[in-house]
N, C-alpha and C positions, 0 to 999 in steps of 0.2 A: 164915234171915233172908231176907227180900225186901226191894229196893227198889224203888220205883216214883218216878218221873223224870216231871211234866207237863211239857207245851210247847203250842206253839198261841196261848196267850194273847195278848191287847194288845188296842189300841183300834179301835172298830168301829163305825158309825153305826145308829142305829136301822133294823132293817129288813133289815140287813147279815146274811151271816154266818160261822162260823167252823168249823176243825175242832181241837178240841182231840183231843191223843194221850197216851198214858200207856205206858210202855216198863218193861217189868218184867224182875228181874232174876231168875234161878232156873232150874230145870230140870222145876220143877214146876206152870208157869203154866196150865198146858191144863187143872189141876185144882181150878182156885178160879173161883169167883164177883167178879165185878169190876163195882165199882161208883163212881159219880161221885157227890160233892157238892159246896155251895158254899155259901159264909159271903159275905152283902152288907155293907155296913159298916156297925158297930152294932149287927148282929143273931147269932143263933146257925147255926151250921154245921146246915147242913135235908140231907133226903138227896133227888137229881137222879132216878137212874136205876141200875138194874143188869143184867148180863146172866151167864145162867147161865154153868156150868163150860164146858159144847160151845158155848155162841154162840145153843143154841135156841132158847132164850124169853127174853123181855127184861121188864123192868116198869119204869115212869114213875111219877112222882108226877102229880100231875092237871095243876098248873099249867105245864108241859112238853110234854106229850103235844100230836101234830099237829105240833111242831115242834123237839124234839131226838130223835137218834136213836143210839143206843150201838151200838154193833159191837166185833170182836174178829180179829185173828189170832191164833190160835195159834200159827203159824209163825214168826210173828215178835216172839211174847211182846208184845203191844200190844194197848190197847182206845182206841177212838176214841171222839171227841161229836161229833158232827155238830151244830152249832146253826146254826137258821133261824129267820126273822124276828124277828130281836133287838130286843128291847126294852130298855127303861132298865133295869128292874126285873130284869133281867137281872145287872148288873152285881152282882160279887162274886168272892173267887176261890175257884176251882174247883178240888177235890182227888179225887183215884184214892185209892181205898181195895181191899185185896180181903181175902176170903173163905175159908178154907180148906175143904177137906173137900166136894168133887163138889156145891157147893150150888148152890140153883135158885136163880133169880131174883125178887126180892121185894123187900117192903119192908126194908133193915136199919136198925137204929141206929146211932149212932158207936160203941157199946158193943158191936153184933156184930162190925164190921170185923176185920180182924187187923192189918194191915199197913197205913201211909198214905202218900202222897208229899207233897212240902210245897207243892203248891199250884202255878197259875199264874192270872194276876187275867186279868179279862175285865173291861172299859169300856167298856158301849153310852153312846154319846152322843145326845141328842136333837137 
């Protein structure tokens, strides 16, 4: 069993921006694929960004790209989001999911994930 633990969240003005982090628990971390989504309100949970097992390759959904940016220690069992130039459309909150089994970086569904943490919201205000 894994858990993952976000923080970072809260409110942030357009243009602003943030580092959301994800803390996982296990001895296994170095070996999954770890990925970010977010549910706006009202809408369905869409998938952010992922970054493979090593940290090597990363992938974005379109509307992201230029301006959030995923990383990882291993070290320290954590993957990060780097969010800039925040916008409204931005807001929703934002969940760590990850991956088991040495996987690259891609698109997944909520139905690939294995494991989820329960979110932490992000608030751009205009």
């Amino acid at each position: 069993q894994v858990q993952l633990v976000e923080s970072g969240g809260g409110l942030v003005q357009a243009g602003g921006s943030l580092r959301l982090s994800c803390a996982a628990s296990g001895r296994t971390f170095s070996s999954y694929a770890m990925g970010w989504f977010r549910q706006a309100p009202g809408k369905e949970r869409e998938f952010v960004a992922t970054i493979s097992w090593s940290g090597g390759t990363t992938y974005y959904t379109d509307s992201v790209k230029g301006r959030f940016t995923i990383s990882r220690d291993n070290a320290k069992n954590t993957v990060y989001l780097q969010i800039n130039s925040l916008k409204p459309e931005d807001t929703a909150v934002y969940y760590c999911a990850c991956r088991r089994g040495f996987s690259s970086a891609s698109y997944y569904s909520d139905q690939s994930m294995d494991y989820w943490g329960k979110g932490t919201l992000v608030i751009v205000s205009s």
